[in-house]
Every structure is written in structure tokens, then in C-alpha cells.
C-alpha positions as CSV (number, residue, x, y, z in Angstrom):
1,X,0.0,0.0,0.0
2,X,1.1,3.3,-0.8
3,X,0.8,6.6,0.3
4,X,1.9,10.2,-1.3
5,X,2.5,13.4,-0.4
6,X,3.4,16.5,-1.7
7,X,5.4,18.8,-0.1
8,X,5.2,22.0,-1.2
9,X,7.3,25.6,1.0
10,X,8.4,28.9,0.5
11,X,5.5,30.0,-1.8
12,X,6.6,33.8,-0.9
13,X,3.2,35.3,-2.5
14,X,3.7,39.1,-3.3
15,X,0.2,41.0,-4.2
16,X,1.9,43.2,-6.3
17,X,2.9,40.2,-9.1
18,X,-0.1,38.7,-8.6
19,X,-1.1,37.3,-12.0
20,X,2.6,35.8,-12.4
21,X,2.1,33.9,-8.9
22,X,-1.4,32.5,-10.2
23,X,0.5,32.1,-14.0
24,X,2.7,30.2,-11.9
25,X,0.4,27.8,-10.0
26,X,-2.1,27.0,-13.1
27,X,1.0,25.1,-14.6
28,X,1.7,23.2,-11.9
29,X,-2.1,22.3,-11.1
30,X,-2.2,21.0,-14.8
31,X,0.9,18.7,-13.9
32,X,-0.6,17.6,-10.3
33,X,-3.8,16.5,-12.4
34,X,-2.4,13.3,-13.6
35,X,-0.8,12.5,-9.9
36,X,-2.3,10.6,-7.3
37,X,-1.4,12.8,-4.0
38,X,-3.4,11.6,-0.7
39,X,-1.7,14.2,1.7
40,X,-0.6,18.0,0.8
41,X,1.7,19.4,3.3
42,X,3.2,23.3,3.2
43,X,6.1,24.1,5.6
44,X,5.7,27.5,5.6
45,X,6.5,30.9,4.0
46,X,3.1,30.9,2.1
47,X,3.8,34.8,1.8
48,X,7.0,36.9,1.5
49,X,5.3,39.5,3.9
50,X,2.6,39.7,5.8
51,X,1.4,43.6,5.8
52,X,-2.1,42.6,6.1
53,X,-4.5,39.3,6.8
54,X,-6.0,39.9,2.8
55,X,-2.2,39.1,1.2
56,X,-2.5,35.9,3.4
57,X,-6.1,35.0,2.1
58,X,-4.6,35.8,-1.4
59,X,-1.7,33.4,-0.7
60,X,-4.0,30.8,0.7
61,X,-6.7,30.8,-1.8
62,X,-4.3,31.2,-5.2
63,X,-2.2,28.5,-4.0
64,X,-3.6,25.7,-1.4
65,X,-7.3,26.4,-2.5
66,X,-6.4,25.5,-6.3
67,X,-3.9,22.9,-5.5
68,X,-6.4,21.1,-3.4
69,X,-9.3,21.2,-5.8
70,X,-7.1,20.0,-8.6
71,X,-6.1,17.1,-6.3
72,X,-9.9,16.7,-5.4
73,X,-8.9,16.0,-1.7
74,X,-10.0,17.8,1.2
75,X,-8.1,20.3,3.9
76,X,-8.3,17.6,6.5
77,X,-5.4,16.3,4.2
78,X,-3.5,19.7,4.0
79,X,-0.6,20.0,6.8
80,X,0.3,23.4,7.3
81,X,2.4,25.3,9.4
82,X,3.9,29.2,9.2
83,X,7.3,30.1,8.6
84,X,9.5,33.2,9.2
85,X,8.0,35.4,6.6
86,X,4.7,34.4,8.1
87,X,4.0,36.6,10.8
88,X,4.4,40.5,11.6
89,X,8.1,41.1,12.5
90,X,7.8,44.2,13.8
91,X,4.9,43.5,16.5
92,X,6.7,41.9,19.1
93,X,7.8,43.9,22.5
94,X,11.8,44.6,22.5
95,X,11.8,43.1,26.0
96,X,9.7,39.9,25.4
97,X,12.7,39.4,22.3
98,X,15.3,40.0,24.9
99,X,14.4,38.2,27.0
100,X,13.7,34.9,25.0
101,X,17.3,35.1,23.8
102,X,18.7,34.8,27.0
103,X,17.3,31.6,28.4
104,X,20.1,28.8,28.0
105,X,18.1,25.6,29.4
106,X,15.1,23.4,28.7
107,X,14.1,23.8,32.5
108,X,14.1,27.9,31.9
109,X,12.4,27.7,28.5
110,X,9.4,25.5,29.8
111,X,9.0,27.5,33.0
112,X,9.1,31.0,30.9
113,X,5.8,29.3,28.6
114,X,4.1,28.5,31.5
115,X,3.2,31.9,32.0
116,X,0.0,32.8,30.1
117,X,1.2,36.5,29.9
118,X,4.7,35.7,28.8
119,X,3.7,33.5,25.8
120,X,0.5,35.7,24.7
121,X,2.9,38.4,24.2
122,X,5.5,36.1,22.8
123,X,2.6,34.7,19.4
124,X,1.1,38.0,18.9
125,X,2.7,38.4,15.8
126,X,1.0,35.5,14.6
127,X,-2.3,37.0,15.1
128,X,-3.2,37.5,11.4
129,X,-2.0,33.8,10.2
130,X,-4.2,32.5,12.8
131,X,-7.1,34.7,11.7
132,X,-7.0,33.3,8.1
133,X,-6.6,29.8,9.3
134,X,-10.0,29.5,11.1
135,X,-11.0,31.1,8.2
136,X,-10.2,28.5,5.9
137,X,-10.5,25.7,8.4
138,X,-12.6,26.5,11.0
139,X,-10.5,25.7,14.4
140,X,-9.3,22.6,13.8
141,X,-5.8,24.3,11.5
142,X,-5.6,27.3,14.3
143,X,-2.4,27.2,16.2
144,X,-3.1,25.8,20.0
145,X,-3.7,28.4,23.1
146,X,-0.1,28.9,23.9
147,X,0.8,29.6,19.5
148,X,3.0,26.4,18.7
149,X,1.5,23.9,17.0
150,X,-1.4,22.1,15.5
151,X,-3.2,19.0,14.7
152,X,-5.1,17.1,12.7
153,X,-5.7,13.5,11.7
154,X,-7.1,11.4,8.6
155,X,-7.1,8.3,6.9
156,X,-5.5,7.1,4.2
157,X,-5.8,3.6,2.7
158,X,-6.9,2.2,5.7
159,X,-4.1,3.8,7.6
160,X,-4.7,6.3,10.2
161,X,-2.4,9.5,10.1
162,X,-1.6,12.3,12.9
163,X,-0.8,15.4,11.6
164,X,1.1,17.8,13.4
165,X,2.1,20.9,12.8
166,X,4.8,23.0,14.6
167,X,5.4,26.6,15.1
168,X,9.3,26.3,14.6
169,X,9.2,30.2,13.4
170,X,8.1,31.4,16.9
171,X,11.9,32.8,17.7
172,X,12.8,33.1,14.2
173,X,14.0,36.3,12.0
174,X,13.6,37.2,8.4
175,X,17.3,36.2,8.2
176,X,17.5,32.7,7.9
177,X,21.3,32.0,7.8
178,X,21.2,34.0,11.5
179,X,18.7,32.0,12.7
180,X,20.7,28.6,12.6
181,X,21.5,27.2,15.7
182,X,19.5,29.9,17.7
183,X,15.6,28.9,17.5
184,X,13.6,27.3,20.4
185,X,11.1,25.1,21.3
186,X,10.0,24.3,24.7
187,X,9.7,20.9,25.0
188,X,6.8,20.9,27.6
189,X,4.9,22.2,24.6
190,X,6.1,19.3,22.2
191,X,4.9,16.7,24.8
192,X,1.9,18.0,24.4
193,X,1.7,18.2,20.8
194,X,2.6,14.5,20.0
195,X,1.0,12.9,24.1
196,X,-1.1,10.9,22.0
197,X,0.4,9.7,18.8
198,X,0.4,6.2,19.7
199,X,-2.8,6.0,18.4
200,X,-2.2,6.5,14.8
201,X,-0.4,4.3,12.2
202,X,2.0,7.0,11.0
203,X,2.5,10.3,12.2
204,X,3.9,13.5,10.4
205,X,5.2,16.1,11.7
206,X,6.2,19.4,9.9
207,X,8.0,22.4,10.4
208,X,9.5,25.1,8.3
209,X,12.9,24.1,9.9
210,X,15.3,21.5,10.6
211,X,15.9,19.9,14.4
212,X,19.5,21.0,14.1
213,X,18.5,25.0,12.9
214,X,17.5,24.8,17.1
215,X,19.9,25.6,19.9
216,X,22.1,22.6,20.7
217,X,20.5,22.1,24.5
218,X,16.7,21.9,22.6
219,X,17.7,20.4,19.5
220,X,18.9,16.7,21.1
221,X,15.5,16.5,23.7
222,X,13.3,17.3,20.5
223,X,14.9,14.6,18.4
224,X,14.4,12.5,21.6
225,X,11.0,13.1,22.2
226,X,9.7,12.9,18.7
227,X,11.7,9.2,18.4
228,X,10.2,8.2,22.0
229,X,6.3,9.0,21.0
230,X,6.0,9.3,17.2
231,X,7.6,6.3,15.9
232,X,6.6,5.5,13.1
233,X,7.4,9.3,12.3
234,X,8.4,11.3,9.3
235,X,9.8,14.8,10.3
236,X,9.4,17.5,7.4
237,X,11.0,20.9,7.1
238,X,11.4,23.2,4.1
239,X,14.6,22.4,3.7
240,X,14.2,18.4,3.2
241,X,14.8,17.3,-0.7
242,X,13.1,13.3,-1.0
243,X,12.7,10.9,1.3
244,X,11.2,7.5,0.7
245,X,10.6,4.6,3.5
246,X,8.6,1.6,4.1
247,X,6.5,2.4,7.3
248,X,4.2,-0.7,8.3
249,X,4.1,-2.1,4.9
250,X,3.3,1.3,3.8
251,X,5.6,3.1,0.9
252,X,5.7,6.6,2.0
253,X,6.4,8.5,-1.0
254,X,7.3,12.1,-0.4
255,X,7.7,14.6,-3.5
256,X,10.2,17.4,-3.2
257,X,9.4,20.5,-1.4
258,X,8.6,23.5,-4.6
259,X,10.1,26.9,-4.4
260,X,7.7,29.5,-6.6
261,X,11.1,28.9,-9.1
262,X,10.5,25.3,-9.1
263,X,7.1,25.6,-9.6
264,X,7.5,27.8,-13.2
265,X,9.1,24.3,-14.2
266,X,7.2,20.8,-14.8
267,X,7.5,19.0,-11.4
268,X,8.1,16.0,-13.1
269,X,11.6,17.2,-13.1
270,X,11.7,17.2,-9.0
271,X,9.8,14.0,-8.9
């Protein structure tokens, strides 16, 4: 049995070329109508900007919207999460910033997002990309309470799937290169994102970036707690190229992840 899924990232939607993004993604729909794709996932930077919630609706609805009608599957099967051009950069308090960049432990991490206060203020830039999820979705796509992940499920051939979806972008910047080796994730916060994953037949997880692009006393405990409760597991980031493996007699076929350049090409050539 055989599953597949497209991963598409970095869509970078601009309302000022408008027409060439839709150009764009009408060529690659006419390609995806002669695939068989039973999951969609997007890791993020579905704009280059966001300056308001209507050039994340554009984004949404030129891209995903089209993509999953041509497909003909539904957005329980689209796994979605926001990367660093997703949210305003600009809105977050100078002191909130600070102050996240000094905690050095998973212990001070976890204790800082159990304050309500602390973590409200620390999301609010991801106010509008929230906004346009329950939009599109209703609740079930929004980020959780404390802003760092979301989830989902479906089934496929039989097979029941987890989806998760995780805010690695919380702590990011607009400059990605910077960024490596510096982002967090409270691992409280993952616990509860995947407590129940046992459940499911496979379970994929996404994230605009890799485990590694973390800092070095996060990014061992998440690769730990992702093996210990989401096994079998397939991590994706927008910065993964192909990955095949047999999961449970399952081929798990994943496509490579398109760039808006790699999308002006057939994607037979990335196949």
C-alpha cells in the first residue's frame, strides 16, 4: 500500500505580481492532475510578507485552494504550518525578544511558557496567520492556546495519520542563515503536541525548519521526544529534498518540497 505526499514551501506570495504567482500555479495544477497525491503538506512561508490578513487569504486561496481542488482531496489532508515570513516582525515587544534570547536551558524555557502573559505576548505576531486559518478551516488548522502547534488526523488507505504541525518560526527572524543554531522550542509544549500519537499508524510532523537549525541544548531532547512518541514518524522541514521509506508495509512516497522557481518548471523534473 502506498501513500503520497506532496510537499510543497516557500511559496513567498507578493500582491503586487499577482497574475505571475497564479500564472505560476495554473501550470503546476495542470501537472498535479495526472498524480495521485493523498496528503498536501506546506512548511511554511506561504507569503513573502505579511502587511495585512488579505495578502495571506490571497496566498491561501491562489495557492492551497487551487492545488487542493485539482487534487480533489480535502483540507483535513493539507498539513500546514507558518514560517519566518509568516508573521508581523515588527509587533513583538523589544523586551519579550530579549528576554527569549537569554534563556540557556530546557528547565528555563518551559517555565518561561508557563506563564500565560509571557507567551500571549510572545505569538502575537502570529495573530493574522491565525485569523486566516479559522477562516479556511474553522478551528481545527488554528495554532493551539499557547501559539506552537497544531493538529489534525485522517485516513488514508486504511491507515490512520496524525498530523502535526509546529510553530518552529516562533523565535525566528527574516534572516534565515542567523537564525541557525538559535531557535527554540519548549519541550513541555512538544509533549503535548505528539501525548497521543500512539494511536495512529504514521504520524507526520512538519516544520519550516530543521531539528539541528534549534539551539544545541533543545535540539537533542526534541529529536528524543519525537523518536520516543512518534515512531513510526516522518519529520518534514522546508529544507528536506526526498525521502522514501517503508512504514508498516506502507511506501511513504514524499515529493520534493517547490520553491515558486521550481514551480515555473514541470514538477516532473523534482519527482
Amino acid at each position: 500500500m502506498r501513500i503520497n505526499i506532496l510537499h510543497l514551501s516557500d511559496f513567498h506570495y507578493k500582491e503586487d505580481h499577482d497574475t505571475d504567482f497564479r500564472d505560476a500555479v495554473a501550470g503546476l495544477c495542470d501537472t498535479l492532475a495526472a498524480l495521485s497525491v493523498d496528503i498536501v503538506v506546506f512548511s511554511g512561508d506561504l507569503v513573502n510578507a505579511v502587511r495585512s490578513e488579505s495578502s495571506l487569504k490571497e496566498a491561501y486561496s491562489v495557492l492551497l485552494n487551487n492545488i487542493l481542488d485539482t487534487l480533489r482531496i480535502g483540507k483535513d489532508r493539507l498539513l500546514i504550518v507558518p514560517g519566518n515570513h509568516d508573521f508581523e516582525t515588527k509587533r513583538e515587544l523589544d523586551i519579550v525578544t530579549e528576554k527569549l534570547q537569554k534563556i540557556d536551558s530546557v528547565k528555563a524555557l518551559d517555565d518561561y511558557c508557563s506563564d500565560e502573559r509571557q507567551m500571549a505576548l510572545s505569538v502575537e505576531k502570529f495573530e493574522k496567520y491565525n485569523q486566516v486559518m479559522v477562516e479556511f478551516f474553522g478551528k481545527d488548522k488554528v495554532l493551539s492556546k499557547d501559539g506552537l502547534y497544531s493538529t489534525g488526523e485522517c485516513e488514508v488507505n486504511g491507515k490512520r495519520v496524525k498530523l502535526i504541525g509546529l510553530n518552529s518560526a516562533w523565535r525566528s527572524t527574516l534572516d534565515s542563515k542567523a537564525d541557525r543554531g538559535k531557535l527554540l522550542f519548549p519541550i513541555s509544549i512538544l509533549n503535548d503536541a505528539v501525548h497521543d500519537t500512539d494511536e495512529y499508524d504514521l504520524v507526520l510532523c512538519a516544520m519550516h525548519h530543521q531539528p539541528q537549525d534549534f539551539k544545541e541544548f533543545i535540539s537533542s531532547d526534541f529529536e528524543d521526544t519525537i523518536a520516543r512518541h512518534c515512531l513510526p514518524a516522518i519529520i518534514i522541514s522546508s529544507k528536506w529534498k526526498r525521502l522514501m521509506m517503508n512504514i508498516l508495509d506502507t511506501s511513504i512516497v514524499l515529493l520534493l518540497p517547490l520553491s515558486i522557481d521550481m514551480i515555473k518548471s514541470p514538477i516532473t523534473e523534482y519527482v
